[in-house]
C-alpha positions as CSV (number, residue, x, y, z in Angstrom):
1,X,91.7,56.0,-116.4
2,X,93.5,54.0,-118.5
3,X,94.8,55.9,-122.2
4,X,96.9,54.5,-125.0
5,X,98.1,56.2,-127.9
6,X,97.6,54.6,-131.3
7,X,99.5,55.8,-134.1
8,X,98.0,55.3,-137.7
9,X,100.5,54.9,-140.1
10,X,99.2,54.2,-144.0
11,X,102.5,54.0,-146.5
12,X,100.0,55.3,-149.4
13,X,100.0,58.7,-148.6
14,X,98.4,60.3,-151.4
15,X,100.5,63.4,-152.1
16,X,103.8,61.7,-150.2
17,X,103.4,58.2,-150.7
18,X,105.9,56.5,-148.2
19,X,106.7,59.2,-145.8
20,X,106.0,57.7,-142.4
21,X,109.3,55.7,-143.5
22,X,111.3,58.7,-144.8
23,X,114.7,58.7,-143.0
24,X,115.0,61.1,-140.5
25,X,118.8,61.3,-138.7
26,X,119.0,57.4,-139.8
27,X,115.5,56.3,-138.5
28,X,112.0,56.0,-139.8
29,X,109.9,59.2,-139.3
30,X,107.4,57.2,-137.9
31,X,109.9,55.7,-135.7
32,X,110.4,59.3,-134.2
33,X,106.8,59.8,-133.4
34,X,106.9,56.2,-132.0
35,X,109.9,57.3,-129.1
36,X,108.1,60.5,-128.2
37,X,105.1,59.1,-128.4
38,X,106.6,56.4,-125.6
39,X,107.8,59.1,-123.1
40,X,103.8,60.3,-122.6
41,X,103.9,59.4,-118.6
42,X,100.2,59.4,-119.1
43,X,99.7,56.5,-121.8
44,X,100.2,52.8,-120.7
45,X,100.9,52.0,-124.3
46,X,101.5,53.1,-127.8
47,X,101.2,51.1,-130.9
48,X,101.8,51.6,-134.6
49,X,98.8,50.6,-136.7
50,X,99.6,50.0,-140.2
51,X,98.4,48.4,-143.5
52,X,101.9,47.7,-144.6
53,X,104.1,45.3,-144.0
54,X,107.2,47.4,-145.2
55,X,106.3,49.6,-141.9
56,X,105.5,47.0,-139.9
57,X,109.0,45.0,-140.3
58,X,111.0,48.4,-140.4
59,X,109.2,49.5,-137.3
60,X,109.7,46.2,-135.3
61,X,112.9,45.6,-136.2
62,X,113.4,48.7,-133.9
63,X,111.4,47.3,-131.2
64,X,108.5,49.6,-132.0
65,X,105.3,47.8,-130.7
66,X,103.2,47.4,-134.3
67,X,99.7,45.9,-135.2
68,X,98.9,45.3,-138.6
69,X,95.5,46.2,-140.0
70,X,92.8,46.4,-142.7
71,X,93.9,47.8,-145.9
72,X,90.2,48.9,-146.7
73,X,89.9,51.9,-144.2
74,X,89.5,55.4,-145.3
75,X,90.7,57.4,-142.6
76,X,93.1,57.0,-139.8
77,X,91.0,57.4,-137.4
78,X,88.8,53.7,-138.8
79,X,92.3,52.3,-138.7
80,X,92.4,53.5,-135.2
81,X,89.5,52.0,-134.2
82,X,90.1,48.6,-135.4
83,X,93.7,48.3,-133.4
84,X,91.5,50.1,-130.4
85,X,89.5,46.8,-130.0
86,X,92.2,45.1,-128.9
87,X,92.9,47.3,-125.9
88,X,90.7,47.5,-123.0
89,X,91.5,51.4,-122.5
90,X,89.2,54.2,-121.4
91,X,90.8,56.5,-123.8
92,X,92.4,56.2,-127.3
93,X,94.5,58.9,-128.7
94,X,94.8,59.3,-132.0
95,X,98.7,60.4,-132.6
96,X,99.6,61.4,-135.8
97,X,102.4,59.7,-138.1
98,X,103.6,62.9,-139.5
99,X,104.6,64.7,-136.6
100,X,108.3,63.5,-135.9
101,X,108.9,66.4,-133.4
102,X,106.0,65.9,-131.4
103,X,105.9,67.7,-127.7
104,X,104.7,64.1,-125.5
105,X,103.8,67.2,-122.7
106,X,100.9,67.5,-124.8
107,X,100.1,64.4,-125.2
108,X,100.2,64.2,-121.2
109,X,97.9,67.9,-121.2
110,X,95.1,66.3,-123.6
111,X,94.7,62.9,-121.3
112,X,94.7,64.8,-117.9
113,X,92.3,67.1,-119.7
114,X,90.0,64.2,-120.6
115,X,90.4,62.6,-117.1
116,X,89.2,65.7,-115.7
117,X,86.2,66.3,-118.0
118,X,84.6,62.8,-117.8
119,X,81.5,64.5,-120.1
120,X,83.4,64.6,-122.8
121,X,83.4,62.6,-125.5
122,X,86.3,63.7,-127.4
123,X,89.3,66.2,-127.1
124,X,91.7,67.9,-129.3
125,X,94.3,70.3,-129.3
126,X,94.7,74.0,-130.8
127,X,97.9,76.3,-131.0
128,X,98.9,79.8,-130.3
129,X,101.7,79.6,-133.0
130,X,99.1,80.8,-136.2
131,X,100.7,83.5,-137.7
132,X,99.3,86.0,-140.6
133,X,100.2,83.9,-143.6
134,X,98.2,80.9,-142.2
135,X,94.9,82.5,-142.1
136,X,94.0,82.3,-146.0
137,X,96.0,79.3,-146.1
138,X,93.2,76.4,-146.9
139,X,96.2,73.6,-145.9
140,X,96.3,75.0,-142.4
141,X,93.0,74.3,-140.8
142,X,92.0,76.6,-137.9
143,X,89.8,75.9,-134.4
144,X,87.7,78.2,-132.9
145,X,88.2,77.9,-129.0
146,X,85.6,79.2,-126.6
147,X,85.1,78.2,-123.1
148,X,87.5,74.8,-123.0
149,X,85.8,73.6,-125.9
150,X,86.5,73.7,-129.9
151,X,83.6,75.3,-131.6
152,X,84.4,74.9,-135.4
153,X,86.9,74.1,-137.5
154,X,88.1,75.7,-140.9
155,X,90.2,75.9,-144.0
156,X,89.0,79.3,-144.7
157,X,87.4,81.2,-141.9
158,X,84.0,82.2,-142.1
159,X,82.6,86.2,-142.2
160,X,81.5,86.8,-139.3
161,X,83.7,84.7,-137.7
162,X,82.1,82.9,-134.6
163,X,82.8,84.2,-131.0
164,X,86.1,82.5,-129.9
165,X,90.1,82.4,-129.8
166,X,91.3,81.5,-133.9
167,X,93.9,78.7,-132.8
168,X,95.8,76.3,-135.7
169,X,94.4,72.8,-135.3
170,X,96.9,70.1,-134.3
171,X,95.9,66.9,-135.7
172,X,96.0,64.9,-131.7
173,X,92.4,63.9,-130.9
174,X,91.2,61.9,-128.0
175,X,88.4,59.6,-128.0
176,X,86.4,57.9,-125.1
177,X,86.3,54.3,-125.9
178,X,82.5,54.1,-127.3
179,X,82.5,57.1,-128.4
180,X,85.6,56.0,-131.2
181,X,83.3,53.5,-132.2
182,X,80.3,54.8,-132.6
183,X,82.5,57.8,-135.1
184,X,83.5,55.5,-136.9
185,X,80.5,53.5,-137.5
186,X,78.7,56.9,-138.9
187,X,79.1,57.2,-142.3
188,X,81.2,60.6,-143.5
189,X,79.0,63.9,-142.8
190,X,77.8,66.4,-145.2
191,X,80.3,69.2,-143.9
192,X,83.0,66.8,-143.4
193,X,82.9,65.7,-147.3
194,X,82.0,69.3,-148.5
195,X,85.2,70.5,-146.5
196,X,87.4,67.1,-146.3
197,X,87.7,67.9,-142.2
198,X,86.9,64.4,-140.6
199,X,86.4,66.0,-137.6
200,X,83.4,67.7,-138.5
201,X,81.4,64.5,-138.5
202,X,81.9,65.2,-135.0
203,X,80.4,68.3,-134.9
204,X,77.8,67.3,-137.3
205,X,76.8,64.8,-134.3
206,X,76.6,67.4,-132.1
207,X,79.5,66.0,-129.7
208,X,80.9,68.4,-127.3
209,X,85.0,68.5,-128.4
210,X,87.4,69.1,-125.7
211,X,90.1,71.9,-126.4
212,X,93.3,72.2,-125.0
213,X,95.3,75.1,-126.0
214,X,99.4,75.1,-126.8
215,X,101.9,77.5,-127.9
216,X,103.5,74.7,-129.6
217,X,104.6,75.0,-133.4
218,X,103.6,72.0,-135.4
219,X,105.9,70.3,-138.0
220,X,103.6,67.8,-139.7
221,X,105.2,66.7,-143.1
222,X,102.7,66.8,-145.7
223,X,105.4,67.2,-148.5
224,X,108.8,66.7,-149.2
225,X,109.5,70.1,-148.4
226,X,108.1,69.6,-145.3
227,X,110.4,66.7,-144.7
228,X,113.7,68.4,-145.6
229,X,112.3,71.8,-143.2
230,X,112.2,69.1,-140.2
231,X,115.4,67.4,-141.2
232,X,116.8,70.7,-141.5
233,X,115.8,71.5,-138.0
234,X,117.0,68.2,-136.7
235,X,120.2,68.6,-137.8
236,X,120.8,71.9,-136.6
């Protein structure tokens, strides 16, 4: 099987606008998802997709592989799609922009996951690391895990909650060629506008989603207190 990690990185972030180039120890942040995204043993390539040209020169003037795309696309996962068609993979992962301390070992878990449930259509990830405080929290969107697969996902969780391990969702997903396409070809769901979770289209299609469980501790950077936390950590 052949996988290759696509990293969508859009410089109009709407409540950090220019954070995949915030400095990080000198370098781009996106530039640190880029080099862990490139020790994945299980990815033949990874790519930067991006509607700017400020990323795109600052990202290949550090020899990061970088496509340029559409500036029309609404999520990251359409601007995904249109770098995936030109790449003759089985599988495209979807690797976030935010996450400059990403673990590539999960990367590698998600593919061999995939490889070894060829019915799937799509896989993600869920973590351990959800601690009390993140429960009410509407900005930390949980999975329900049952039986290898992700059964719902929430901002708040429902009452009765559905039978199942509460995980915290990490934003990697995994997406059989086809299947990418034929996502992002449906328009937006009702549950995915009514609770702003793109990946609830999904299970508004009734896809099966692949879950791979973690005790890794996220560090997207949503905010700029998010990017001085990671900075923090980096230095110390």
């Amino acid at each position: 099987m052949i996988a290759v990690g696509i990293i969508p990185a859009r410089y109009a972030a709407t409540r950090f606008p220019g954070k995949v180039l915030a400095p990080i120890q000198g370098y781009p942040m996106v530039h640190h998802v880029y080099q862990r995204s490139s020790q994945c043993t299980s990815l033949k390539e990874v790519i930067i997709a991006t509607d700017s040209s400020q990323v795109a020169e600052a990202c290949t003037l550090l020899g990061d592989r970088v496509m340029l795309t559409g500036s029309e696309h609404e999520s990251g996962t359409d601007r995904v799609a249109e770098a995936a068609r030109n790449y003759q993979a089985d599988l495209i992962v979807n690797i976030q922009a935010d996450e400059p301390k990403l673990d590539p070992g999960i990367v590698d878990q998600l593919v061999v996951y995939m490889d070894d449930n060829p019915e799937l259509s799509m896989g993600t990830v869920g973590s351990t690391t959800l601690d009390p405080d993140d429960v009410p929290n509407p900005n930390v969107v949980k999975v329900i895990g049952r039986d290898g697969l992700a059964v719902g996902f929430y901002r708040q969780l429902p009452s009765p909650l559905p039978e199942g391990d509460v995980l915290r969702h990490l934003g990697l997903y995994a997406y059989r060629r086809e299947f990418l396409f034929k996502f992002t070809d449906q328009p937006p769901s009702h549950d995915e506008q009514k609770f702003h979770l793109e990946q609830l289209r999904a299970v508004d299609m009734g896809t099966s989603i692949g879950l791979v469980v973690v005790d890794f501790a996220s560090m997207a950077v949503d905010t700029p207190n998010d990017l001085e936390q990671v900075v923090t950590t980096c230095n110390g």
